[in-house]
C-alpha positions as a LaTeX table, in Angstrom:
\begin{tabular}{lrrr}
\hline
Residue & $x$ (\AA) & $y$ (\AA) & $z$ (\AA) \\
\hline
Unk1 & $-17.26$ & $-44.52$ & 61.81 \\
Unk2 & $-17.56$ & $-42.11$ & 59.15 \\
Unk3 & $-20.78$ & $-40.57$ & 58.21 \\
Unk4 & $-22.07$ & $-39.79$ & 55.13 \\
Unk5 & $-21.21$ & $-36.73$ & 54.22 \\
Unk6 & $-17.77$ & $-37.74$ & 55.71 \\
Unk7 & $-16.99$ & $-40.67$ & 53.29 \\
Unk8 & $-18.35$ & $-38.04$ & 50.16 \\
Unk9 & $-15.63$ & $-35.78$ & 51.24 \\
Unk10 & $-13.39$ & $-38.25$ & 51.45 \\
Unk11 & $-14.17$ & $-40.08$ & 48.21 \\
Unk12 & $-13.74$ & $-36.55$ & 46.12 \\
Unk13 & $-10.43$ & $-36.26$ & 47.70 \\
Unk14 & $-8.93$ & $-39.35$ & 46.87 \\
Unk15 & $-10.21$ & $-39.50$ & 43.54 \\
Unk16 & $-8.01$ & $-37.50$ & 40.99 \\
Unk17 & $-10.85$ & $-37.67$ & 38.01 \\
Unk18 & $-13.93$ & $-39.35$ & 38.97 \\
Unk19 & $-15.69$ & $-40.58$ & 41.73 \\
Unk20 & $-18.98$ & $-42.65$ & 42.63 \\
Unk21 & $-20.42$ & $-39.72$ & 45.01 \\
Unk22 & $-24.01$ & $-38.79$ & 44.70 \\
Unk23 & $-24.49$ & $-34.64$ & 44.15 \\
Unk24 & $-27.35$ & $-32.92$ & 42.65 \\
Unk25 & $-28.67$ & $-35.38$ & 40.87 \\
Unk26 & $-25.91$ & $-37.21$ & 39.67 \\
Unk27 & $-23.53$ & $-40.40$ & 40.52 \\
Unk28 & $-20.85$ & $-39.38$ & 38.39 \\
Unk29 & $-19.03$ & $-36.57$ & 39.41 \\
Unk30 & $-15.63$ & $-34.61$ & 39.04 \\
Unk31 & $-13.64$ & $-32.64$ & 41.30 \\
Unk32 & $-14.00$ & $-29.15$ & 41.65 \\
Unk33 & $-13.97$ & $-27.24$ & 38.19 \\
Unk34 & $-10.81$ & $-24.89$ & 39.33 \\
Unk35 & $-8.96$ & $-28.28$ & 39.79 \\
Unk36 & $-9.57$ & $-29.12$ & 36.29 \\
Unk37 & $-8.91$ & $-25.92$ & 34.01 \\
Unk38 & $-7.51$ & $-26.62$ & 30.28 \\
Unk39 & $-8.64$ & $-30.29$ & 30.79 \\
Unk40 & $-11.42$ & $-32.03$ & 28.60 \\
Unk41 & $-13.80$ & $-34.52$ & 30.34 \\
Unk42 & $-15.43$ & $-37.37$ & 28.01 \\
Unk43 & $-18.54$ & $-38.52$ & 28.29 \\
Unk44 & $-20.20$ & $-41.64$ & 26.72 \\
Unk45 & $-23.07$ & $-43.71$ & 27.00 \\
Unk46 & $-21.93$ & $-46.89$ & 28.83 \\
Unk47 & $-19.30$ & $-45.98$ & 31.45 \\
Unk48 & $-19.59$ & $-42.02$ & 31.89 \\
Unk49 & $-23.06$ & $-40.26$ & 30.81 \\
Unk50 & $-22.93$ & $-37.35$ & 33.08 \\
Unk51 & $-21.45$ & $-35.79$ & 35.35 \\
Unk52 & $-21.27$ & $-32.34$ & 37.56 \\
Unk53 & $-18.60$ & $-30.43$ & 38.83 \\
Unk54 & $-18.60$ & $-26.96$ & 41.46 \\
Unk55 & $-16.64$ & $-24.07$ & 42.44 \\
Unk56 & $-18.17$ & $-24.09$ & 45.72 \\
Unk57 & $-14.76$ & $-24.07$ & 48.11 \\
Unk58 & $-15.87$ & $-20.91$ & 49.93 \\
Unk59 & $-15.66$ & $-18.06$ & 47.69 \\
Unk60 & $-13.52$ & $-18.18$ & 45.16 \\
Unk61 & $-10.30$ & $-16.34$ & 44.08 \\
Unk62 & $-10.35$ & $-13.21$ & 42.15 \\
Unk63 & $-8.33$ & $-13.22$ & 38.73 \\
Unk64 & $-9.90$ & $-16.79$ & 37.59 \\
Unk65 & $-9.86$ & $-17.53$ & 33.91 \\
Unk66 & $-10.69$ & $-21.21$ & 33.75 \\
Unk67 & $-12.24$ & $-23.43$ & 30.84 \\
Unk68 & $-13.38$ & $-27.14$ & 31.35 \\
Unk69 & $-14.57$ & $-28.63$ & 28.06 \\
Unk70 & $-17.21$ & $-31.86$ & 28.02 \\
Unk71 & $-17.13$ & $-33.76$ & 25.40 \\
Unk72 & $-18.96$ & $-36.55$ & 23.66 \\
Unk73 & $-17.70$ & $-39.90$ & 22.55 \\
Unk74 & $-19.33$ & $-39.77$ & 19.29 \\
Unk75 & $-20.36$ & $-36.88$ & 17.10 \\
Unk76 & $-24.01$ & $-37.41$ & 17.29 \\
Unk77 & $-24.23$ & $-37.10$ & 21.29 \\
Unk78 & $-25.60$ & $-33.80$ & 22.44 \\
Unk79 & $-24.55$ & $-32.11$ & 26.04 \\
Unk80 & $-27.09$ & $-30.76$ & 28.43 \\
Unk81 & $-25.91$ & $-28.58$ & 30.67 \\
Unk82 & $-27.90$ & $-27.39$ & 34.09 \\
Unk83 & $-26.54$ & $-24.70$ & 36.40 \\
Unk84 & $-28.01$ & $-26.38$ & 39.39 \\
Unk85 & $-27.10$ & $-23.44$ & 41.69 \\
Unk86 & $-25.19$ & $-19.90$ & 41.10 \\
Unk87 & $-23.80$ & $-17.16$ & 43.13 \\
Unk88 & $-21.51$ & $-15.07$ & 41.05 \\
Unk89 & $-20.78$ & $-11.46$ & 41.75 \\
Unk90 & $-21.57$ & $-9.51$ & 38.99 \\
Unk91 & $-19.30$ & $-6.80$ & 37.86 \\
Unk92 & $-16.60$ & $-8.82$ & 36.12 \\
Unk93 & $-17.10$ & $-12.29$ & 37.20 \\
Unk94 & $-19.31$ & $-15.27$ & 34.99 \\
Unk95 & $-19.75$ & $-18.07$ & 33.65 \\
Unk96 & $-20.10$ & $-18.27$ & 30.03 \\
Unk97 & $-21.50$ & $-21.80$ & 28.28 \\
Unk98 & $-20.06$ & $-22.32$ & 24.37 \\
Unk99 & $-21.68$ & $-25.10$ & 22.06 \\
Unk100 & $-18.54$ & $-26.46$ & 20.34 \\
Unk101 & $-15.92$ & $-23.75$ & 20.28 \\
Unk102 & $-15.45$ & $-20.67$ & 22.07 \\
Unk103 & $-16.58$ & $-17.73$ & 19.97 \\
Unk104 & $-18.92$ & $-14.96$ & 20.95 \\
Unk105 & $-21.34$ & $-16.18$ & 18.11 \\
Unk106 & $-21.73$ & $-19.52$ & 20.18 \\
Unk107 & $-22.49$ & $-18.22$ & 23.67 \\
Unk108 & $-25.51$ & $-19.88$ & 25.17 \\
Unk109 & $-26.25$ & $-17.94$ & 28.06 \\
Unk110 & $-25.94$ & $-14.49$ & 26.91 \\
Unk111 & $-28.27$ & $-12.55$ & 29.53 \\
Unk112 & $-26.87$ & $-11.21$ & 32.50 \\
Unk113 & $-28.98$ & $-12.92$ & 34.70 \\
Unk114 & $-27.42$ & $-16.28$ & 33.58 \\
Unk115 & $-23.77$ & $-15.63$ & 33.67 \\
Unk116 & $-23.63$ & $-13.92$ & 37.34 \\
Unk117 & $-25.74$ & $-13.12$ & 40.08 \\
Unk118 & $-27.90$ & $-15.39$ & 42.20 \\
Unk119 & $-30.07$ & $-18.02$ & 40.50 \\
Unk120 & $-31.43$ & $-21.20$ & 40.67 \\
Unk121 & $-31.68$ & $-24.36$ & 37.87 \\
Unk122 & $-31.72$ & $-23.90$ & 33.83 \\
Unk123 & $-30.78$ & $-25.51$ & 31.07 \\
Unk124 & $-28.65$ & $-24.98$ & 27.81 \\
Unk125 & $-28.59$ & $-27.98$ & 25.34 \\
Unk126 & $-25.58$ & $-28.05$ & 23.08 \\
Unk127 & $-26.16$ & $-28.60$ & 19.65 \\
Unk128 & $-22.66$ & $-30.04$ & 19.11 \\
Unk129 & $-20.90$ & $-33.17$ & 20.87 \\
Unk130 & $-18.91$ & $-30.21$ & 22.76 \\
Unk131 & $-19.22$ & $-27.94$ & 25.75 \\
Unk132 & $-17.08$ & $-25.82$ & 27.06 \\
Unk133 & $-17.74$ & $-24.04$ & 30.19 \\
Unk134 & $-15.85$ & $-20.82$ & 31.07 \\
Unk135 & $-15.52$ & $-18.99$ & 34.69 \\
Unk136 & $-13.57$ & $-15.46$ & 35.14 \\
Unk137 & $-13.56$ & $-13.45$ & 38.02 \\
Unk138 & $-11.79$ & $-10.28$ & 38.14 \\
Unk139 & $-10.07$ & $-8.35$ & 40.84 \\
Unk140 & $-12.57$ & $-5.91$ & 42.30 \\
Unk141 & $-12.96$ & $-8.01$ & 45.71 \\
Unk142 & $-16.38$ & $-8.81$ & 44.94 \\
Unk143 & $-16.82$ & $-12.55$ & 45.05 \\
Unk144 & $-19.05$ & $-15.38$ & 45.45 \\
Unk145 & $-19.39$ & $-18.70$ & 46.51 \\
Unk146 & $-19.34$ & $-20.02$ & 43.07 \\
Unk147 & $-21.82$ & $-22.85$ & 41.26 \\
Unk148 & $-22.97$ & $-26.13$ & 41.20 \\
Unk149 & $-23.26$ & $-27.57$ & 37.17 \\
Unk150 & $-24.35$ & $-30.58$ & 36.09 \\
Unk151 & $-24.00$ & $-32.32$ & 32.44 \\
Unk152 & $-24.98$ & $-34.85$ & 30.26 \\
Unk153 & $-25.38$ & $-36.55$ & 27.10 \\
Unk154 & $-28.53$ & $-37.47$ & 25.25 \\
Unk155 & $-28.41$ & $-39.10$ & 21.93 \\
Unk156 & $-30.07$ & $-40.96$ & 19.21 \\
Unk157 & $-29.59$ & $-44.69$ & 18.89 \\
Unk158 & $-31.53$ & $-47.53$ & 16.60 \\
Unk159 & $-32.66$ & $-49.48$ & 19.84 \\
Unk160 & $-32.86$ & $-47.72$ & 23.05 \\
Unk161 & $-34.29$ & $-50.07$ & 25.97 \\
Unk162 & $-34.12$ & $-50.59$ & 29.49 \\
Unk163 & $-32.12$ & $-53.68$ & 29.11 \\
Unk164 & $-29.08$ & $-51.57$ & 28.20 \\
Unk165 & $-29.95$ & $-49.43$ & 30.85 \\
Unk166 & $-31.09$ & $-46.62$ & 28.51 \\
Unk167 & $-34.48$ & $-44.41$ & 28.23 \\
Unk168 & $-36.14$ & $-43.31$ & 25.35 \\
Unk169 & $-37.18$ & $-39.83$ & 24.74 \\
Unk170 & $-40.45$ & $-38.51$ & 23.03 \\
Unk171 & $-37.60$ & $-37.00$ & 20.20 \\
Unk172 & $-35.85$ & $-40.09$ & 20.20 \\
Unk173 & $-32.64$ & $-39.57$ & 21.84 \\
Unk174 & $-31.53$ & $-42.04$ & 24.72 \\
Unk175 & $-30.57$ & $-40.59$ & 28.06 \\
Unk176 & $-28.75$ & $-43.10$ & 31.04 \\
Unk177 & $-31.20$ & $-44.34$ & 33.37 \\
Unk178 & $-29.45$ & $-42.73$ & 35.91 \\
Unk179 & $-30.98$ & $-39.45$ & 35.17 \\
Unk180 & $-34.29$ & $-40.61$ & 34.29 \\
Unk181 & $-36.60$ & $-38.58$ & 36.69 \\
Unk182 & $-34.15$ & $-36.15$ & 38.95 \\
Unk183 & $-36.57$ & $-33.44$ & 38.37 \\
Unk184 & $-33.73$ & $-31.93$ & 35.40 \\
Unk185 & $-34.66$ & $-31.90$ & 31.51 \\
Unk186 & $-32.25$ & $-34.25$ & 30.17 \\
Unk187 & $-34.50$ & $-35.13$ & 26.93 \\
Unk188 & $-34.67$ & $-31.49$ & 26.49 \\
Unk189 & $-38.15$ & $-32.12$ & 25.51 \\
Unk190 & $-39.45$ & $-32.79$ & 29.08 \\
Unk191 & $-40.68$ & $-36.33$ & 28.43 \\
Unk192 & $-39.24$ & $-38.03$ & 31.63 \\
Unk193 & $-41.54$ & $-35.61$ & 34.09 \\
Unk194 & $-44.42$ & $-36.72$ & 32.29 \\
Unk195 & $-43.50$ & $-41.21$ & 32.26 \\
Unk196 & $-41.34$ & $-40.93$ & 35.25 \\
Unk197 & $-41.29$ & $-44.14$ & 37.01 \\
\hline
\end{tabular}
């Protein structure tokens, strides 16, 4: 009999471009990020409204230059992206978050401290319905173990109601249920810690 971690493993295997595993936080998730360079995930509001992806496969190879775009469905959804967990060795290697296209004027995590290194949880909204995340490592033999990143759209709709599985914000955008109250600032005003149910 499989255990749980077992049947994960084995779901993210079999499953080219999404799976129904549980990881930080969130039921939709994608294969490993380095398995999924130059593609473009879409999210929407119904069938995909988040999802995370890692480069956690031991530590990773030197001479990476890989770019994973998220995208939403419509023009007026906005991305949220949390870096759930880093360990990037400085030097060379980061990850760099763009809202909409990638251009040094667009960078959202500009300091240091957020593109390598050792860190724990923030948060980047995108202004724009487009992401685009961006890992490079170089070839100094100074590596990592990678990151753990998780994404999702919030966005504003006429009705927003539990019936259509949807939460209301205090700014009025909608966010999916399913991330209603995992501790991570989907709103990006903070209003599910405070009516988390």
């Amino acid at each position: 009999m499989l255990t749980i971690k077992a049947t994960i493993l084995f779901c993210l295997v079999l499953l080219p471009i999404v799976s129904w595993a549980r990881s930080t936080g969130s039921q939709y998730s994608s294969p490993n990020m380095e398995k999924n360079c130059g593609k473009t995930i879409t999210l929407d509001g119904d069938k995909l409204p988040g999802t995370y992806f890692s480069l956690t496969s031991g530590n990773y190879k030197p001479n990476v230059d890989c770019i994973l775009t998220i995208k939403g469905k419509t023009s007026n959804q906005r991305i949220i992206v949390v870096v759930d967990k880093m360990d990037v060795a400085c030097g060379g290697d980061k990850i760099i978050i763009y809202d909409g296209k990638i251009d040094q004027g667009s960078v959202l995590n500009k300091n240091q401290s957020e593109e390598c290194g050792t860190k724990k949880y923030y948060l980047r909204t995108i202004t724009s319905n487009t992401a685009i995340i961006q890992f490079i490592s170089n070839n100094d033999k100074k590596v990592g173990t990678g990151f753990t990143i998780n994404t999702a759209i919030n966005f504003p709709v006429s009705t927003c109601s539990r019936i259509e599985n949807l939460y209301r914000c205090k700014n009025n955008y909608c966010i999916s249920n399913s991330f209603n109250c995992d501790d991570r600032n989907w709103c990006g005003d903070n209003t599910q810690q405070h009516v988390c149910r």
